[in-house]
C-alpha positions in Angstrom: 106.6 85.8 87.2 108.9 83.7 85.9 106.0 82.5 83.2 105.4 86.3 82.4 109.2 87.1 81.7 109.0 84.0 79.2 106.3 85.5 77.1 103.4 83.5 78.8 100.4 85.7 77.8 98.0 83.2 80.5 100.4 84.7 82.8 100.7 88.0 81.9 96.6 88.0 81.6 96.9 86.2 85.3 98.7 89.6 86.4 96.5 92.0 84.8 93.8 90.2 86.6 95.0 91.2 89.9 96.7 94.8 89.7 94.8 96.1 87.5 91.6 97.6 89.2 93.8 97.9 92.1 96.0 100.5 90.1 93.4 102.4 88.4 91.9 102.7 91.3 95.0 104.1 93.1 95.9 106.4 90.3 91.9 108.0 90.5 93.0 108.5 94.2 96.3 110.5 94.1 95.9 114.5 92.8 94.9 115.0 89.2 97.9 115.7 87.2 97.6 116.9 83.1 93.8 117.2 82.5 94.6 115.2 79.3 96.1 112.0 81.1 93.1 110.1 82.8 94.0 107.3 85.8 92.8 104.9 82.6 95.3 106.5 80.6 98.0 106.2 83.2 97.2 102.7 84.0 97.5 101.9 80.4 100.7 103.9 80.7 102.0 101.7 83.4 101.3 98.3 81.8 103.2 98.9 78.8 106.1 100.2 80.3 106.0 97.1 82.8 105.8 94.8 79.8 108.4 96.9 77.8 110.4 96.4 80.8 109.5 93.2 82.2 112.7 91.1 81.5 114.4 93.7 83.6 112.5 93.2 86.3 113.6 91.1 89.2 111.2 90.2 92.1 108.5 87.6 93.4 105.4 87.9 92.1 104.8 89.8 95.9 107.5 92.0 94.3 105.7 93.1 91.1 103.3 94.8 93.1 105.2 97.4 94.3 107.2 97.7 90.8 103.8 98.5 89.0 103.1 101.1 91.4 106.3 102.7 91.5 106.1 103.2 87.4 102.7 104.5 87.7 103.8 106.8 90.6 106.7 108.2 87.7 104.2 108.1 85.3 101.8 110.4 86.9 104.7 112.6 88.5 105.5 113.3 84.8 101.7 114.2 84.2 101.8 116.4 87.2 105.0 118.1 85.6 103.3 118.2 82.0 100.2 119.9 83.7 101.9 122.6 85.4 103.8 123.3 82.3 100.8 123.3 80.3 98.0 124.3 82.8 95.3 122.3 81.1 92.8 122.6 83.7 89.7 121.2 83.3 86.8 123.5 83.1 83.7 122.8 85.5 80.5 122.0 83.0 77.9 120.3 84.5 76.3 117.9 81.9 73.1 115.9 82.3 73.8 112.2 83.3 71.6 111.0 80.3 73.8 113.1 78.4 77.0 111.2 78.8 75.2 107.8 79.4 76.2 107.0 82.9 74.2 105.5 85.8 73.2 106.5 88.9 75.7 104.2 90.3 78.3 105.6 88.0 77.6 109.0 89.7 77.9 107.7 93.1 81.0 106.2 92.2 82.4 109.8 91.1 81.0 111.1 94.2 82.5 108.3 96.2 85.9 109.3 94.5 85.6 113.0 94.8 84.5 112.6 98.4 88.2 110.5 99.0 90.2 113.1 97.3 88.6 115.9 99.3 89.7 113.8 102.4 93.2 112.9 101.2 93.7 116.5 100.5 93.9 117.6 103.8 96.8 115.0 104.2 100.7 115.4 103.0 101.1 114.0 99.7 103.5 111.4 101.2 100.8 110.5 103.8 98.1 110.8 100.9 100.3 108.1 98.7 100.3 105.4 101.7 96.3 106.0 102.7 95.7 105.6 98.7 98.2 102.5 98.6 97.0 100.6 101.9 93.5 101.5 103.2 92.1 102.5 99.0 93.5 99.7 96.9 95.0 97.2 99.6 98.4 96.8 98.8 100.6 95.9 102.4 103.6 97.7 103.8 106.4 95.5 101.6 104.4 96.9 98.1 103.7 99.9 99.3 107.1 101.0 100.6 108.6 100.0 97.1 106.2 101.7 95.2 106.7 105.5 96.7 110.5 104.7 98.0 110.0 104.6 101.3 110.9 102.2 104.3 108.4 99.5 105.7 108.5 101.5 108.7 108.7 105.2 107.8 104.9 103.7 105.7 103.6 102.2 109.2 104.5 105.9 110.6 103.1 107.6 108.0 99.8 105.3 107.3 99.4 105.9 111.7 100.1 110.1 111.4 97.7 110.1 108.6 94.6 108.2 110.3 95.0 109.9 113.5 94.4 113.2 111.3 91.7 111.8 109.3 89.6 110.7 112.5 90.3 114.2 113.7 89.1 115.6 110.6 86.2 113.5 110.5 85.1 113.8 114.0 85.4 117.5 113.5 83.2 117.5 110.3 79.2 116.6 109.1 81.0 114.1 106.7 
């Protein structure tokens, strides 16, 4: 970290290695805010404003974690705001494959995605941020808890109320 805040761009690179599939993939998980603002976009969002704000920031590199995903969180509060402000919703087209140039294993990825946002919707959003942080993109408790503003232990609660009602659901379902 310390590298980082002293302009190191090995470091900073070092970093983005680490969070930044983690985050994106996070951000795809959590409700679709502003149809304008993509996860990509958010992520994008989330790195500048770390690096705009990075001499601020005071933490282990355990730390930084947590303080990523807590500006991404604001970031795509705001674009949850912005949307029901501007109701942008996306309209359903359904577009050949060929079309837009993906893959069949870029499909199944969407599905994959789709499929985990169907699931986390029958969860609380608080319950749906700490499935998405822990069990989707693998941050622990410590990150997790800073990120969303929460205690270690009102996370471990939360994680255990929203598995018990996912096996439920999933028990319950041809899923």
């Amino acid at each position: 970290m310390s590298a980082a805040r002293a302009g190191d761009q090995a470091a900073w690179r070092e970093l983005y290695a680490l969070h930044h599939r983690r985050l994106t993939v996070w951000l795809r998980s959590l409700s679709p805010g502003d149809a304008v603002d993509s996860a990509d976009d958010l992520a994008a969002d989330a790195w500048l404003l770390a690096a705009e704000k990075l001499g601020g920031f005071v933490g282990s590199d355990d730390d930084f974690a947590g303080w990523l995903f807590t500006l991404a969180r604001n970031l795509a509060a705001n674009s949850q705001r912005k949307a029901g402000r501007r109701r942008t919703d996306a309209t359903e087209v359904e577009p050949s494959a060929e079309m837009w140039g993906l893959a069949r294993d870029d499909i199944a990825l969407v599905d994959e995605q789709d499929a985990t946002r169907a699931l986390l919707s029958h969860l609380s959003s608080r319950e749906a941020e700490v499935v998405a942080c822990i069990d989707v993109v693998g941050l622990d408790v410590a990150s997790t808890a800073r990120a969303l503003g929460m205690k270690p232990t009102a996370v471990r609660v939360a994680r255990h109320r929203a598995l018990v009602r996912l096996r439920k659901i999933l028990s319950e379902s041809d899923l």
